[in-house]
C-alpha positions as CSV (number, residue, x, y, z in Angstrom):
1,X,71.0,163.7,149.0
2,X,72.8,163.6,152.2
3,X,75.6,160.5,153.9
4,X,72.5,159.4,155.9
5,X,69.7,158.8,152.9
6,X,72.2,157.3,150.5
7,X,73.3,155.0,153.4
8,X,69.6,154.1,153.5
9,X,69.5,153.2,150.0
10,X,72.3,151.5,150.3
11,X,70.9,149.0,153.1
12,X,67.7,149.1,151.4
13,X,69.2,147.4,147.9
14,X,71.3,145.2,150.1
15,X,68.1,143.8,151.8
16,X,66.0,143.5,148.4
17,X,69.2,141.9,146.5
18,X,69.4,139.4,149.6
19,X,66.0,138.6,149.7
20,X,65.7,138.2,145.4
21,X,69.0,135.9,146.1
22,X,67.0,133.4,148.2
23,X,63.9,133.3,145.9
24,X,66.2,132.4,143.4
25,X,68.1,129.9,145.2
26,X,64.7,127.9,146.7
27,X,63.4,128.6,142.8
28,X,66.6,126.2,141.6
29,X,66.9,124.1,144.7
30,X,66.3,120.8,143.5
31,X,63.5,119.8,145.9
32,X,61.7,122.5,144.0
33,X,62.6,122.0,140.5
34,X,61.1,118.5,141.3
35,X,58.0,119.4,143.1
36,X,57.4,122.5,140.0
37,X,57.6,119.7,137.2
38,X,55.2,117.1,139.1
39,X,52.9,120.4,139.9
40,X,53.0,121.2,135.7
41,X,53.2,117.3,134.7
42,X,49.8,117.3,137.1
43,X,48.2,120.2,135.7
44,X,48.7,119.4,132.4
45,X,47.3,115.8,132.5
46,X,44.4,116.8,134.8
47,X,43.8,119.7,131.5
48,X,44.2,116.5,128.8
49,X,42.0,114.7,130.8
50,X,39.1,117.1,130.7
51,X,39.6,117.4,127.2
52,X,39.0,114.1,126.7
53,X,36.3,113.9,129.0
54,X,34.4,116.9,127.3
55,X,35.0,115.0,123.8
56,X,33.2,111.7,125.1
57,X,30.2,113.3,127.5
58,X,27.9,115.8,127.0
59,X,25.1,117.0,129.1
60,X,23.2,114.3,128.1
61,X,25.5,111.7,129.0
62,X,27.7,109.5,126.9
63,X,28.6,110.2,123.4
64,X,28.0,107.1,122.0
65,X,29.1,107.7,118.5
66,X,32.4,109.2,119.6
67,X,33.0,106.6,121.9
68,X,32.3,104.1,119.1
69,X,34.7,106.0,116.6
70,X,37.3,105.5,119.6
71,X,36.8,101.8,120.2
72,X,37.1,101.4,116.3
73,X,40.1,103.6,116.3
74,X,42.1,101.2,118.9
75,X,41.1,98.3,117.2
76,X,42.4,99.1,114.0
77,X,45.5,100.1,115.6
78,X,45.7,96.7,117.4
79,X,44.7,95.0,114.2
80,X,47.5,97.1,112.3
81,X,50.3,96.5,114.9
82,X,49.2,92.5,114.7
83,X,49.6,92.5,110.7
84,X,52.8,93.8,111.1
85,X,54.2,91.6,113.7
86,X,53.2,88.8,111.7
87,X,54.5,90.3,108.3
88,X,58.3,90.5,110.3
89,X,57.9,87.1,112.2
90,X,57.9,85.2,108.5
């Protein structure tokens, strides 16, 4: 390799390190740290929501009987929570 081509490569690392340097600096910027986690926090409610969703309707409509098991579900929870509370109020 000749002075001239190994100067090249030289300026050619130089640029790529420079420009890899301010990816990784707007990567950990804080304004972007922030508006990564809202983007995955999003995603990954929007995801559990669907999930949900597909558990409770069907192509036909509403799935009554899993709805039901849900409704049942929360009440005994409620119910369970109030038994409690009065067990530790005596």
């Amino acid at each position: 390799m000749t002075r001239v081509e190994i100067e090249g490569d030289i300026a050619a690392a130089r640029e790529r390190l420079a420009a890899n340097l301010a990816d990784l600096i707007n990567q950990v910027h804080p304004r972007a740290v922030v508006h990564n986690t809202v983007a995955d926090a999003r995603q990954l409610v929007a995801g559990e929501f669907q999930q949900v969703k597909e558990q409770l309707v069907d192509a036909n409509g509403v799935r009554v009987e899993r709805v039901a098991l849900l409704g049942a579900a929360v009440g005994g929870v409620i119910a369970f929570v109030m038994v409690i509370r009065s067990i530790f109020r005596r």
